[in-house]
N, C-alpha and C positions, 0 to 999 in steps of 0.2 A: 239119318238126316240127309236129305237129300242137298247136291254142293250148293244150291242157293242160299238154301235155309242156314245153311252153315255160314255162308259169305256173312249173312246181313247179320244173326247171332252175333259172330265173333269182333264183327268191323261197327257196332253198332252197342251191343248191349253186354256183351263177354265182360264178365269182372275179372281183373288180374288172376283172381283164385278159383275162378270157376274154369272147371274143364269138361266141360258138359253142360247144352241144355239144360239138363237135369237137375245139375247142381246150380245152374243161373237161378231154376224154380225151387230148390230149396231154400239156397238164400232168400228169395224174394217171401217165403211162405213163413220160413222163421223170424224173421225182423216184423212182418205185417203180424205175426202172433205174439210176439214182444209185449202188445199192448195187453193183451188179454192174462188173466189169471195163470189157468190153464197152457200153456205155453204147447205142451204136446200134441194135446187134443185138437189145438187149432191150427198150429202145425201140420197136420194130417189131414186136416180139412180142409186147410189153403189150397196144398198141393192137392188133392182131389180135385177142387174147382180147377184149378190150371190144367189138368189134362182137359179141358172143354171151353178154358177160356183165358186167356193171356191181358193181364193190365197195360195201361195206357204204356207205350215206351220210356216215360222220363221216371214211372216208378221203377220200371225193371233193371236202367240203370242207374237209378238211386241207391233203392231198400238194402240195408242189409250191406251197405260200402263203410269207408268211411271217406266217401265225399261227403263231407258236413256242409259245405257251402254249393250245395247243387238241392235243384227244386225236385221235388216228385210231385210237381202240376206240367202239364204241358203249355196251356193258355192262363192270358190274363188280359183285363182291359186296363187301360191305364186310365189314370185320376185325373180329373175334369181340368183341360188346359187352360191356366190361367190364361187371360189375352193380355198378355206383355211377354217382355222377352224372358226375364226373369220366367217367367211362367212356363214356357217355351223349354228354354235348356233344361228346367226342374223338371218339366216330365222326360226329356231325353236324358239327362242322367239317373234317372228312378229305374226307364226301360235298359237302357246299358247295363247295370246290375242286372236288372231282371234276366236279362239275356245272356249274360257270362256265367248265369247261374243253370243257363239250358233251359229257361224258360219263352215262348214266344209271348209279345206284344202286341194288343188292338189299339188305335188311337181313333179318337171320335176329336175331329177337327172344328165342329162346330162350332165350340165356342169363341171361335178367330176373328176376327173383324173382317166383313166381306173385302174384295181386293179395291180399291180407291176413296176408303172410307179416313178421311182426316184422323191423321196419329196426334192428338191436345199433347202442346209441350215440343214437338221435335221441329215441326214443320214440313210437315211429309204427309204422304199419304201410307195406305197398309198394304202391301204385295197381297193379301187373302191369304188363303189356308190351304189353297194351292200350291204356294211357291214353298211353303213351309213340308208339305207332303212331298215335295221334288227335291227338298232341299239336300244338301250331298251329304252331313252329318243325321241327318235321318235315314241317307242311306247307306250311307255307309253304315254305322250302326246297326239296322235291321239285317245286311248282311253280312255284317264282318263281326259281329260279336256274337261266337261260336261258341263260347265257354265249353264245358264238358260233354256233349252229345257229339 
């Protein structure tokens, strides 16, 4: 294994107990055959396919751990933003889990009230869906909530 390959393995997807490659792809093979009957046969099979083809990152430091509370998805879209604030912080604390779990987040801002659109009740108008995409707990959030990756 050439040192790069090594770098990114060991600082990236190395389980405690794996010491090798090798055994990063047997774990990953044994747990993804768990499901099956047959546990050997697919087993054998797994690791065959990985010599020619490696899964997404967040399964390889998942499978076969026991991080119970980490994702083996990489992406996700988040659930249609309600337009209030309530609605607002409820998808930003849904994506915060999602992210401390090492999963990444899409947000679809559209359903936000354009920017100068009358708020019924406060007496205000709506900053848009703009200010809310700039805002510093979305960003921080997006980048500060590392969880296990």
């Amino acid at each position: 294994m050439d040192d790069l390959v090594q770098y990114i393995w060991s600082r990236k997807y190395r389980y405690e107990t794996d010491d090798s490659l090798e055994a990063t792809k047997e774990r990953i093979a044994r747990a993804a055959a768990h499901a099956e009957q047959d546990t050997e046969l697919w087993t054998g099979r797994f690791l065959e396919l990985m010599n020619v083809f490696l899964p997404g990152g967040r399964v390889i430091n998942s499978l076969g751990t026991d991080r119970r509370k980490t994702t083996s998805f990489n992406c996700f879209v988040s659930q249609v933003i309600d337009d209030s604030m309530d609605g607002i912080f409820e998808s930003l604390h849904k994506a915060a889990l999602t992210m401390q779990a090492g999963g990444g987040v899409g947000f679809d801002f559209n359903t936000l009230r354009p920017k100068g659109t009358t708020v019924k009740g406060v007496g205000s108008t709506s900053s848009g869906p703009i200010s809310f995409m700039k805002d510093i707990r979305f960003h921080v959030c997006v980048h500060r909530c590392v969880g296990s990756s």
